[in-house]
C-alpha positions as CSV (number, residue, x, y, z in Angstrom):
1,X,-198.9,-51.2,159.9
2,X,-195.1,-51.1,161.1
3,X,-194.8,-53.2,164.4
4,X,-191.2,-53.8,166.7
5,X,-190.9,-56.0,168.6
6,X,-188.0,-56.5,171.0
7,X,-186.7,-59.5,172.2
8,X,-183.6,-60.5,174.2
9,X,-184.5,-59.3,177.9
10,X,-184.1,-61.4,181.1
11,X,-182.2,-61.9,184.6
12,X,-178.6,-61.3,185.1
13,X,-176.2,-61.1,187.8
14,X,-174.4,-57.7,188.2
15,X,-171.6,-57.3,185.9
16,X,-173.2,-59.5,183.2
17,X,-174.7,-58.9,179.9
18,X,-177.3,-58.8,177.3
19,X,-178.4,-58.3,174.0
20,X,-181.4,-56.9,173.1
21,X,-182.9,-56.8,169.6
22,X,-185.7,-54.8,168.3
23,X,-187.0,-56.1,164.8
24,X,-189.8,-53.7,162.6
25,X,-191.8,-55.6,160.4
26,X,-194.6,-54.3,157.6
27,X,-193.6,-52.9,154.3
28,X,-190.8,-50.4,155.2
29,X,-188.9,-49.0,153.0
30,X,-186.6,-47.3,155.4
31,X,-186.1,-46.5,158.8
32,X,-184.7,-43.3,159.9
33,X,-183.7,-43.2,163.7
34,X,-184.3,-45.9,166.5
35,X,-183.6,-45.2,170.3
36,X,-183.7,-47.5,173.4
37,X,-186.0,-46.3,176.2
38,X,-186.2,-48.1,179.7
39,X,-188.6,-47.7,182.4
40,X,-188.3,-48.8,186.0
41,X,-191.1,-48.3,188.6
42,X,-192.0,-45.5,189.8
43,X,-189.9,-43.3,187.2
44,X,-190.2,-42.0,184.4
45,X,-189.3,-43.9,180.7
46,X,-185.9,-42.3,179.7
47,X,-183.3,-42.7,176.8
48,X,-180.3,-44.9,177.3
49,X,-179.2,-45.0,173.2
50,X,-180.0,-43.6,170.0
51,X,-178.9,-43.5,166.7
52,X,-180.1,-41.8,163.2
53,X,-180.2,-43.1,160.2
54,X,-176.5,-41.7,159.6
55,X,-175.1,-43.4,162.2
56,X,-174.7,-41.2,164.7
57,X,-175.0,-42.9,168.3
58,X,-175.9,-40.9,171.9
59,X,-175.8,-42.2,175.1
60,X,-176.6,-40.9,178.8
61,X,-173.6,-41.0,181.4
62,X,-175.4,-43.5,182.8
63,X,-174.9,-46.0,180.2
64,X,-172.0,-44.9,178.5
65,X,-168.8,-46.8,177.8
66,X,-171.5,-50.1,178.8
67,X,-174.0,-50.3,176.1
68,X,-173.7,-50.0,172.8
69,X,-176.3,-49.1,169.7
70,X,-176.0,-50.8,166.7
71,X,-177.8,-51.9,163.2
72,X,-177.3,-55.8,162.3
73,X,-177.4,-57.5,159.2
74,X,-180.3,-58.6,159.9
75,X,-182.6,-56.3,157.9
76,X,-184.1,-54.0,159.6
77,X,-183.1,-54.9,163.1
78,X,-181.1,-52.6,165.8
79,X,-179.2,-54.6,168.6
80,X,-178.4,-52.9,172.4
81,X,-175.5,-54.8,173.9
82,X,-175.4,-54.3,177.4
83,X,-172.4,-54.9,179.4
84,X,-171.4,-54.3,183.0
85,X,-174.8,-54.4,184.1
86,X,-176.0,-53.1,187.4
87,X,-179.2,-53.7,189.5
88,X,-180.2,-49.7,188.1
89,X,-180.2,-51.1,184.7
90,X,-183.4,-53.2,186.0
91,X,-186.4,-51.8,184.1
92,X,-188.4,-52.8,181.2
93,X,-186.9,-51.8,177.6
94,X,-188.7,-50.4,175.0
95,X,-188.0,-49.8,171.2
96,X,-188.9,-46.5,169.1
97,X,-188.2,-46.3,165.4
98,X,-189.4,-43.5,162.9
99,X,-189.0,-43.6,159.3
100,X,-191.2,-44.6,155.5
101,X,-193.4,-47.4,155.0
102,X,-195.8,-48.2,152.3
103,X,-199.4,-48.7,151.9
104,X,-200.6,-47.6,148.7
105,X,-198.2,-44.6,148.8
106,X,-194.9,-43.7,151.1
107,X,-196.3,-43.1,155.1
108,X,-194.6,-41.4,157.8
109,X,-194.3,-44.4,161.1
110,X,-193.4,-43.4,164.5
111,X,-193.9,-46.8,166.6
112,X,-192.9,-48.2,170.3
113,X,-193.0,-51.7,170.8
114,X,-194.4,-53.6,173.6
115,X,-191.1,-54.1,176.0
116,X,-188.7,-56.2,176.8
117,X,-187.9,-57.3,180.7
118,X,-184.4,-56.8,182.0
119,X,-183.7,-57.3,185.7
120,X,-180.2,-57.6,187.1
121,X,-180.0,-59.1,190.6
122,X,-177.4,-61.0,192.9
């Protein structure tokens, strides 16, 4: 089994930041793309970044030019830096990576993991 897990949420005052890290574990031989979902009460769970296994990067208005998608060094790890936080950034973040991993032969993963807690208050 592939399993994320993000880590890296907490409280912030407006105008600070974070960094959030999502890290896949099992026997992966590669990961294709990995977006950053949030979801606040009462609404819906949306996209706030995404990139493919290229490199390619997307971000809503609502978020762009403040966080940032990245892969680390750390193997199979993607990072979302967060700056210029507001109170509407408050929500729970989630991971979502697709991609190969093996169990006898190559399998097809597509995997959330279990949240992350960001809340951004005075």
């Amino acid at each position: 089994q592939v399993q994320l897990v993000e880590s890296g949420g907490g409280s912030v005052q407006p105008g600070g930041s974070l960094r959030l890290s999502c890290a896949a574990s099992g026997s992966i031989i590669s990961i294709n793309a990995v977006g950053w979902y949030r979801q606040a009460p009462g609404k819906q769970r949306e996209v706030v970044a995404h990139i493919t296994g290229g490199g390619a990067t997307y971000y809503p208005d609502s978020v762009k030019g403040r966080f940032t998608i990245f892969r680390g060094n750390a193997e199979n790890t993607v990072y979302l830096q967060m700056n210029s936080l507001k109170p509407e950034d408050t929500a729970v973040y989630y991971c979502k990576a697709d991609g190969l991993w093996e169990q006898g032969r190559r399998r097809y993963f597509d995997v959330w993991g279990q949240g992350t807690l960001v809340t951004v208050s005075a």
